[in-house]
C-alpha positions as CSV (number, residue, x, y, z in Angstrom):
1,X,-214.6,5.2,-245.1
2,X,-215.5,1.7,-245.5
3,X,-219.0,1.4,-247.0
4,X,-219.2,-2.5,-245.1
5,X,-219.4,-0.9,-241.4
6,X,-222.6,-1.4,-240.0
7,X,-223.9,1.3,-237.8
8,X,-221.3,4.4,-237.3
9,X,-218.0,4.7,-235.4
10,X,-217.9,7.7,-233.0
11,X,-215.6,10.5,-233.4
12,X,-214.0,9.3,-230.1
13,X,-213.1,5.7,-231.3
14,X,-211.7,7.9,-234.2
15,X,-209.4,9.8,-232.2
16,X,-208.7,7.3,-229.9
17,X,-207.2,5.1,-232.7
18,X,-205.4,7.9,-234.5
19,X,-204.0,9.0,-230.9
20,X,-203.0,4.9,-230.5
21,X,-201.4,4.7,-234.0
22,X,-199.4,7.8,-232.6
23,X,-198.1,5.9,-229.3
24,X,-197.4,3.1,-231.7
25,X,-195.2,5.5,-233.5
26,X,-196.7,5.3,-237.0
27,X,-198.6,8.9,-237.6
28,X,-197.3,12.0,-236.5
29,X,-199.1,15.2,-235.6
30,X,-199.2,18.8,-235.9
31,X,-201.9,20.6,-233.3
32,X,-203.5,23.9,-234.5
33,X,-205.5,26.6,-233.2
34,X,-209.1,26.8,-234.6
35,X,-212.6,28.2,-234.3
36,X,-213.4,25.1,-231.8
37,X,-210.0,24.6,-229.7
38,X,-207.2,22.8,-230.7
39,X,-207.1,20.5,-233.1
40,X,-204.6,17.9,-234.2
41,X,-203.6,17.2,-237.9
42,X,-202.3,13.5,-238.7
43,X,-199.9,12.7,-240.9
44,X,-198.5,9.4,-241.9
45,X,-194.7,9.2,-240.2
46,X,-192.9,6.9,-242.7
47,X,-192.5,6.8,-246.6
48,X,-194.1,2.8,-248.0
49,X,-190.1,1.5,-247.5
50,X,-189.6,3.0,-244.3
51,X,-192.8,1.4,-243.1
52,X,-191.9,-1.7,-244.5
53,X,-188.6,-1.7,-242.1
54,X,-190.5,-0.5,-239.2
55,X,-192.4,-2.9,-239.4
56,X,-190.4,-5.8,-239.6
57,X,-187.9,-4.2,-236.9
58,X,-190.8,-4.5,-234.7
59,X,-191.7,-7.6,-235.4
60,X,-188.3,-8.7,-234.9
61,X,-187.8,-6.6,-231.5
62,X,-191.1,-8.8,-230.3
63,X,-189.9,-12.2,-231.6
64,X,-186.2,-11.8,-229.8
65,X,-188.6,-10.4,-226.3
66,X,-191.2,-13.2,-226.4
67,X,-189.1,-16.4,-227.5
68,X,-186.9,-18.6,-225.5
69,X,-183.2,-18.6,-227.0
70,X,-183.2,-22.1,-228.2
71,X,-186.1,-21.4,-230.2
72,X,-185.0,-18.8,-232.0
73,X,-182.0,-20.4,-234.5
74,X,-184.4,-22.1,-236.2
75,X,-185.8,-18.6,-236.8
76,X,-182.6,-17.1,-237.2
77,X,-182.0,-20.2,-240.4
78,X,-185.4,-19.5,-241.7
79,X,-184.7,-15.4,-242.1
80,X,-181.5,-15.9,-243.5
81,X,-183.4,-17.9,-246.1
82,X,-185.8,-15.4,-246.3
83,X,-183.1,-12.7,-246.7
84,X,-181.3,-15.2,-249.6
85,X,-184.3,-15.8,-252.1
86,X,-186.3,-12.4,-251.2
């Protein structure tokens, strides 16, 4: 946990952001039977590289949604750059 928080976070906002990072498909879960109910087990969804690609396919996926078409070959010269010296 970071030592920097002030105060504590609630074991609802906890949840509530694993459950989100679920949605935003990048944990996965496993629910179990237990003493108290069910509980859910998170585990991280994608290997370092993997993430890396989901990432940017994401990003990607938002820029084409969000940008008007004549905006986006100067975007399309500036990742083939990208793509050249990376």
């Amino acid at each position: 946990m970071n030592e920097s928080l002030q105060g504590s976070i609630s074991r609802a906002s906890v949840i509530n952001y694993l459950n989100t990072m679920v949605d935003e498909g990048l944990l996965t879960y496993t629910e179990t039977a237990c003493k108290g109910g069910h509980h859910r087990l998170y585990y991280i969804k994608y290997e370092e590289a993997e993430f890396e690609h989901h990432i940017a396919d994401q990003i990607i996926t938002k820029i084409l949604k969000e940008y008007p078409q004549e905006k986006l070959c100067h975007i399309d010269i500036k990742y083939k750059f990208f793509l050249m010296i990376g």
